[in-house]
Jmol script that loads the backbone (N, CA, C; Angstrom):
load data "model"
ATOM      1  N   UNK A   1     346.438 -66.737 -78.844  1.00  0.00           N
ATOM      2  CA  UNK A   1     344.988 -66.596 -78.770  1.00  0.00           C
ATOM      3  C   UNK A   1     344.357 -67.817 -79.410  1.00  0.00           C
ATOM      4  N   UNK A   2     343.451 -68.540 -78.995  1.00  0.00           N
ATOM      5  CA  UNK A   2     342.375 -69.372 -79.589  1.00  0.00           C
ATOM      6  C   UNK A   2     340.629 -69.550 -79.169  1.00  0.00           C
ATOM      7  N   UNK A   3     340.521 -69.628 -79.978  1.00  0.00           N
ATOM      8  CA  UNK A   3     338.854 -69.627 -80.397  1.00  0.00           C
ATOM      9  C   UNK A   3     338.449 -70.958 -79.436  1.00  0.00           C
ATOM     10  N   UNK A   4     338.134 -70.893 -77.789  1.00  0.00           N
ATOM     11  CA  UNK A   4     337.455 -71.878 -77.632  1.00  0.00           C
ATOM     12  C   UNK A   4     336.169 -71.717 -77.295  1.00  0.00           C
ATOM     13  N   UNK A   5     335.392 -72.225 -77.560  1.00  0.00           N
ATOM     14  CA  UNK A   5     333.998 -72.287 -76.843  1.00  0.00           C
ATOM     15  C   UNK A   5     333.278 -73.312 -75.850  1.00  0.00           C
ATOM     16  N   UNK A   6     334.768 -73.709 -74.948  1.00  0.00           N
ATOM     17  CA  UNK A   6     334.501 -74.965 -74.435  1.00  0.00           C
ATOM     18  C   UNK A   6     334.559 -73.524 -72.886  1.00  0.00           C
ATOM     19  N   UNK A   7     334.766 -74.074 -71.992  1.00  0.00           N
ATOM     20  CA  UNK A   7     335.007 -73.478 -70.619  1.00  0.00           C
ATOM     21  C   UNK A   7     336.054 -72.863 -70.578  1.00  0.00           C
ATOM     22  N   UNK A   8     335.557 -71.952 -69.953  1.00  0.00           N
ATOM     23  CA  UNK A   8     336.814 -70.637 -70.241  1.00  0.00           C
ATOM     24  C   UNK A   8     338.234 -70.789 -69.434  1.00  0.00           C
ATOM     25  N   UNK A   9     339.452 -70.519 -69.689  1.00  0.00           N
ATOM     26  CA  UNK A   9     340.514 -70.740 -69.267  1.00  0.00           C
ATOM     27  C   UNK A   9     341.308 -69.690 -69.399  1.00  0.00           C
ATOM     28  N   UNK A  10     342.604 -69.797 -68.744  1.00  0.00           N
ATOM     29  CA  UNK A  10     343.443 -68.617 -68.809  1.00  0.00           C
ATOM     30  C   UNK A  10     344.622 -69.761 -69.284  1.00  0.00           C
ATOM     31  N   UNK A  11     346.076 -68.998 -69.651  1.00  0.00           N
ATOM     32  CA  UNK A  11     347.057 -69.913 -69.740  1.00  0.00           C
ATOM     33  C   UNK A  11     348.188 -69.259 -69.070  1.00  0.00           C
ATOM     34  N   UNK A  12     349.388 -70.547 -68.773  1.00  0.00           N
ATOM     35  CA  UNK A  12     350.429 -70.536 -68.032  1.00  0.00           C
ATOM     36  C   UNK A  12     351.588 -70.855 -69.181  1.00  0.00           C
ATOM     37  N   UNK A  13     352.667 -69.575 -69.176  1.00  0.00           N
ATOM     38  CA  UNK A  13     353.495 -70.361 -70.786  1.00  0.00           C
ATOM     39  C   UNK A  13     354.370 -70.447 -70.326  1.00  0.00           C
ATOM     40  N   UNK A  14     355.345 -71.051 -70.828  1.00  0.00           N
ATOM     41  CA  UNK A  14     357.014 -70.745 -70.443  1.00  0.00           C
ATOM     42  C   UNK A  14     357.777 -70.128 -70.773  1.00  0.00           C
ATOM     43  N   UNK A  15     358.827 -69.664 -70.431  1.00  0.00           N
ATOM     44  CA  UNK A  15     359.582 -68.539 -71.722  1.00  0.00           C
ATOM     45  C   UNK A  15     360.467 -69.227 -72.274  1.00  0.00           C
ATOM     46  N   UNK A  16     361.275 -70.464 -71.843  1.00  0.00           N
ATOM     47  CA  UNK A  16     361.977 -71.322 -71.718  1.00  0.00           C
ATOM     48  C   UNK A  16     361.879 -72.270 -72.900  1.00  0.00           C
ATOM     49  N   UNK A  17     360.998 -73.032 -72.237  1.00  0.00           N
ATOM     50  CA  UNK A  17     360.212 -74.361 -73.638  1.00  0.00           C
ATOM     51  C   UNK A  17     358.868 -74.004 -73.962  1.00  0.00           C
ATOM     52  N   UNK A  18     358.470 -72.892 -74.090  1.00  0.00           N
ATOM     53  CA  UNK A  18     356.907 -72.794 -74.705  1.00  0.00           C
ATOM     54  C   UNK A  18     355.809 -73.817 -74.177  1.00  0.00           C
ATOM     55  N   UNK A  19     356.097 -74.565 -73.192  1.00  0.00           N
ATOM     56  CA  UNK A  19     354.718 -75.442 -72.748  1.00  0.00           C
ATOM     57  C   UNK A  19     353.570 -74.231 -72.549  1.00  0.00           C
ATOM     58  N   UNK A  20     352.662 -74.817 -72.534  1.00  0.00           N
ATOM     59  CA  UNK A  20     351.239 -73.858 -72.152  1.00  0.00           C
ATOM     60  C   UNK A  20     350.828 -74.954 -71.385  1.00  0.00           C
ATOM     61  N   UNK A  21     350.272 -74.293 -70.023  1.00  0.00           N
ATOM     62  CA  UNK A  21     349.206 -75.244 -69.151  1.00  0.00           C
ATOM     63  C   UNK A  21     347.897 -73.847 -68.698  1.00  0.00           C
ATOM     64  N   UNK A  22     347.055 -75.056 -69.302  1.00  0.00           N
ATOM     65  CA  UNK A  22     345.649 -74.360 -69.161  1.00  0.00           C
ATOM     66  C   UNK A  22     345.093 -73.815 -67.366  1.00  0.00           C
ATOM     67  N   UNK A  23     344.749 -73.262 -67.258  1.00  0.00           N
ATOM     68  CA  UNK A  23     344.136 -73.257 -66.160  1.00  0.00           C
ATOM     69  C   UNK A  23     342.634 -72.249 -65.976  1.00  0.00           C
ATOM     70  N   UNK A  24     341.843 -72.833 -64.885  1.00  0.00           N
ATOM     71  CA  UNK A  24     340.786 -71.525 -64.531  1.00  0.00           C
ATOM     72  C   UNK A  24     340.771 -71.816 -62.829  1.00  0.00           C
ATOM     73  N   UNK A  25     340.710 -70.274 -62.320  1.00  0.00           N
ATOM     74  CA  UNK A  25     341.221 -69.999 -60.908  1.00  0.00           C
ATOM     75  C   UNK A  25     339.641 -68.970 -60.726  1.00  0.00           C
ATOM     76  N   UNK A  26     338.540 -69.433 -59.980  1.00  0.00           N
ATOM     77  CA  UNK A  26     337.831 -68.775 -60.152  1.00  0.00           C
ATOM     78  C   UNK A  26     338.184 -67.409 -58.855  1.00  0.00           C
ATOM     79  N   UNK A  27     339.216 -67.112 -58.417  1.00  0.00           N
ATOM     80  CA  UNK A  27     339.917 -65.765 -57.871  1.00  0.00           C
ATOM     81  C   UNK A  27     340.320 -64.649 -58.829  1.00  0.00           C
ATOM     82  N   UNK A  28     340.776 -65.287 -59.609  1.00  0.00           N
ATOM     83  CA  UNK A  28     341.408 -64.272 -60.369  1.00  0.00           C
ATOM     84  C   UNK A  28     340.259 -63.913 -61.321  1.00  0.00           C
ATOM     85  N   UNK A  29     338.952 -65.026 -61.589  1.00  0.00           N
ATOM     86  CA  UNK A  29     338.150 -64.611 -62.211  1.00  0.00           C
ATOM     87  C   UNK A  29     337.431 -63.609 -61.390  1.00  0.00           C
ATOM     88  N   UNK A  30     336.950 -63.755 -60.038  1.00  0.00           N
ATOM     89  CA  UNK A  30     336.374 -62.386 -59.668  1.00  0.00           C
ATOM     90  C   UNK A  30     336.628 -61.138 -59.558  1.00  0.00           C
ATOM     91  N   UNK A  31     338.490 -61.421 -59.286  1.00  0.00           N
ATOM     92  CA  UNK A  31     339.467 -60.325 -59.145  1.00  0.00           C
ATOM     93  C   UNK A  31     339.088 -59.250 -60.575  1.00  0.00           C
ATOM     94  N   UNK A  32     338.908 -59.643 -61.522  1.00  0.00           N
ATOM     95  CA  UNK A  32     338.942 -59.024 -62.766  1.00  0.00           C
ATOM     96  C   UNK A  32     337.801 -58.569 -62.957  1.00  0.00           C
ATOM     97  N   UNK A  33     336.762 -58.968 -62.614  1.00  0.00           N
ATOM     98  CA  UNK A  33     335.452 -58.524 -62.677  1.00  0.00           C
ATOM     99  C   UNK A  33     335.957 -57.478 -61.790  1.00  0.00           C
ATOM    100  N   UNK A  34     335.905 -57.724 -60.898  1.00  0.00           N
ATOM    101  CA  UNK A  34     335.541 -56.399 -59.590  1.00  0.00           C
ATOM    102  C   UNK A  34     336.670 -55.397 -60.058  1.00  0.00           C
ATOM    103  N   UNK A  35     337.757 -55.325 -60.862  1.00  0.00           N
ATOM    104  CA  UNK A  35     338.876 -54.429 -61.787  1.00  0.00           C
ATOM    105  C   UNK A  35     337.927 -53.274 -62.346  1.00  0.00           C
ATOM    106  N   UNK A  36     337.596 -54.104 -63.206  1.00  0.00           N
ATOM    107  CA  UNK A  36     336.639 -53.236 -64.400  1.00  0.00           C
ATOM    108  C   UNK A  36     335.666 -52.576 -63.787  1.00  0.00           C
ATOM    109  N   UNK A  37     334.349 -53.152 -62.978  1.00  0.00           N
ATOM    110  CA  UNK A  37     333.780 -52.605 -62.145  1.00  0.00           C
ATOM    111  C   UNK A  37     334.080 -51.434 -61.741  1.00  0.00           C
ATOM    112  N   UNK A  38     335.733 -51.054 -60.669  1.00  0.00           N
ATOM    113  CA  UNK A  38     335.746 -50.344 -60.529  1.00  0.00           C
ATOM    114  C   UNK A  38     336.328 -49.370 -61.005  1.00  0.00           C
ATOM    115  N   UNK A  39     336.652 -49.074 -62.715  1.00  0.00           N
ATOM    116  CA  UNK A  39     336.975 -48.728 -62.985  1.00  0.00           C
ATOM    117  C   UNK A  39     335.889 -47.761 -64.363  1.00  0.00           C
ATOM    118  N   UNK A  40     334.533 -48.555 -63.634  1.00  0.00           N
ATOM    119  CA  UNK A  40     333.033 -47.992 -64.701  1.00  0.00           C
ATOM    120  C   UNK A  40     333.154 -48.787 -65.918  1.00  0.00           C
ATOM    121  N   UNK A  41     333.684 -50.532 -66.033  1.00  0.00           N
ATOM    122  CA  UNK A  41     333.636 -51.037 -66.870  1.00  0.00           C
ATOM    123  C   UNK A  41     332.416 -52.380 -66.121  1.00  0.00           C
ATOM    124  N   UNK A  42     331.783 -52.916 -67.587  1.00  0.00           N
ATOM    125  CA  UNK A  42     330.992 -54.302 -67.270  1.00  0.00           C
ATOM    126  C   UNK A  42     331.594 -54.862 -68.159  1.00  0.00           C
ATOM    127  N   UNK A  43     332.836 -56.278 -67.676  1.00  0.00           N
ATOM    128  CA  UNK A  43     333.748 -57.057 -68.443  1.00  0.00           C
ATOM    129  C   UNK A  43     332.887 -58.678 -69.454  1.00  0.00           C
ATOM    130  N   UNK A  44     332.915 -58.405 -70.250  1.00  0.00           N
ATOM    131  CA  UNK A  44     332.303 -59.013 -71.218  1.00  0.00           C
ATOM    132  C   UNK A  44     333.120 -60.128 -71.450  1.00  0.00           C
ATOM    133  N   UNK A  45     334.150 -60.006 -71.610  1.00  0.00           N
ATOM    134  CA  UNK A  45     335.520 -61.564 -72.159  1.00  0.00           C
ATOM    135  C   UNK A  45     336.301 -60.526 -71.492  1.00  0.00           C
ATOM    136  N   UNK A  46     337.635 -61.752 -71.737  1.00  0.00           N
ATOM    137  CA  UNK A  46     339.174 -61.527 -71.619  1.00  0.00           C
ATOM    138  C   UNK A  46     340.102 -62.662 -71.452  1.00  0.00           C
ATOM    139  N   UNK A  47     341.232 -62.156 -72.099  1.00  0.00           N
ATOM    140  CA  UNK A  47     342.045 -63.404 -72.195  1.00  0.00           C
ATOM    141  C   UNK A  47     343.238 -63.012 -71.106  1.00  0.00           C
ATOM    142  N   UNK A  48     344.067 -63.965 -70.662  1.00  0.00           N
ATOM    143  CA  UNK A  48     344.961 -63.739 -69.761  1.00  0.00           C
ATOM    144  C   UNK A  48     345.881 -65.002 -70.183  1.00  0.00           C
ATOM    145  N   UNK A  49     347.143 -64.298 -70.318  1.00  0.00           N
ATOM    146  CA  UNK A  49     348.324 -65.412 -69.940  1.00  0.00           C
ATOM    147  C   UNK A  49     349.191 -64.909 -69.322  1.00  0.00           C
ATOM    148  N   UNK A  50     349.628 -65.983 -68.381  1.00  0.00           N
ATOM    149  CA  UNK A  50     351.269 -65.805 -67.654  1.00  0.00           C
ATOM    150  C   UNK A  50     352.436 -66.018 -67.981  1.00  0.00           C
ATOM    151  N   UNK A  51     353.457 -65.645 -68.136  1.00  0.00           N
ATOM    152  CA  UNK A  51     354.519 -65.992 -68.889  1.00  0.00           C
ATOM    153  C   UNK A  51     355.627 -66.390 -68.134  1.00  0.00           C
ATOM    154  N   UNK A  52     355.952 -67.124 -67.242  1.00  0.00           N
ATOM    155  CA  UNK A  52     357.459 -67.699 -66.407  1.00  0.00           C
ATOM    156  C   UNK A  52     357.895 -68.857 -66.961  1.00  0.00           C
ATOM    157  N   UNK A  53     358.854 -69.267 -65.948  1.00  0.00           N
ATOM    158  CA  UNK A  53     359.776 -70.121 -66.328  1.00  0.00           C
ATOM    159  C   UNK A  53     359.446 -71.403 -65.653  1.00  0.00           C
ATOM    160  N   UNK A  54     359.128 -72.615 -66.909  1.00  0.00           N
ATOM    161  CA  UNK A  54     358.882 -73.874 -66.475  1.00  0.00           C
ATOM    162  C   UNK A  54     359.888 -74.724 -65.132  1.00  0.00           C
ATOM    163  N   UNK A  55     359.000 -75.043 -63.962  1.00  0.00           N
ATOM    164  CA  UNK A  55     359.703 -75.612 -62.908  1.00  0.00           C
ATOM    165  C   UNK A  55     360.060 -77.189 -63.288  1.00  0.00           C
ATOM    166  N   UNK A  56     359.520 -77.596 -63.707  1.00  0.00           N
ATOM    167  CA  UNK A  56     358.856 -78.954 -63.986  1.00  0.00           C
ATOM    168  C   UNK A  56     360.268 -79.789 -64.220  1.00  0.00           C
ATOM    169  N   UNK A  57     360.685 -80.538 -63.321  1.00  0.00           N
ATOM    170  CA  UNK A  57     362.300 -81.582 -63.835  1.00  0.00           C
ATOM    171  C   UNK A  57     362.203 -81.698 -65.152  1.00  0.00           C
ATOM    172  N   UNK A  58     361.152 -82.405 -65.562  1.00  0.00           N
ATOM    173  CA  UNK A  58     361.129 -82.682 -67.245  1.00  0.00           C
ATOM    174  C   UNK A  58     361.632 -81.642 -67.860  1.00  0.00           C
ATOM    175  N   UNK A  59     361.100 -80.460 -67.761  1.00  0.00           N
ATOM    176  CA  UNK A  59     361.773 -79.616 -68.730  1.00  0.00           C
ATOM    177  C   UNK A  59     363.152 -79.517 -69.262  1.00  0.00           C
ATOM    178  N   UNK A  60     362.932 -79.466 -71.019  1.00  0.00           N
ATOM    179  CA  UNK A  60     364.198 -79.834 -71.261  1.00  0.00           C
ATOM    180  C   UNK A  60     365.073 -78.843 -71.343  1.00  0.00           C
ATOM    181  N   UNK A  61     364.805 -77.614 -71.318  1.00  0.00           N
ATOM    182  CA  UNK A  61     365.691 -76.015 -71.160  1.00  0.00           C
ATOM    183  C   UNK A  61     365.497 -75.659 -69.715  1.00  0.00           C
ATOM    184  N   UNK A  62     365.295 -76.194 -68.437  1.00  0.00           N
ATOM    185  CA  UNK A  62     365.359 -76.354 -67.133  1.00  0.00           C
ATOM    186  C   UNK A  62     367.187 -75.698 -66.989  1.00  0.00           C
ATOM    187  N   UNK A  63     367.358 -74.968 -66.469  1.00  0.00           N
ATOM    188  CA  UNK A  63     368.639 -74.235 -65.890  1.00  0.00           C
ATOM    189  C   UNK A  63     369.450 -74.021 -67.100  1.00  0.00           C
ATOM    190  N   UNK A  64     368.955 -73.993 -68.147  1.00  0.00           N
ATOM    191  CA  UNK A  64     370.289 -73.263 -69.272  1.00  0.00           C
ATOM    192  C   UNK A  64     369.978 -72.107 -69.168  1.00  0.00           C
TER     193      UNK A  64
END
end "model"
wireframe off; spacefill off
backbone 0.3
color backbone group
């Protein structure tokens, strides 16, 4: 979790090497609105991360 107050983002981690890559997907941002919505919620914040396994050649735990 971190305190930003810059533009909102979600994150992408690895389970592997811990990289984090930031991202904002404004799909998944509506997707979540329209969640709550229909569920009799009005979504105020939320945080989201993904957790897989870094593709990236660089990676240095890549296929162990």
């Amino acid at each position: 979790f971190e305190l930003n107050e810059a533009q909102h983002h979600d994150h992408l981690v690895c389970l592997t090497c811990g990289r984090v890559e930031e991202f904002f997907d404004p799909e998944i941002e509506q997707r979540q609105r329209a969640v709550a919505q229909t569920h009799g919620f009005e979504l105020q914040d939320h945080a989201l991360s993904l957790y897989a396994v870094c593709t990236k050649p660089a990676c240095p735990h890549r296929g162990k």
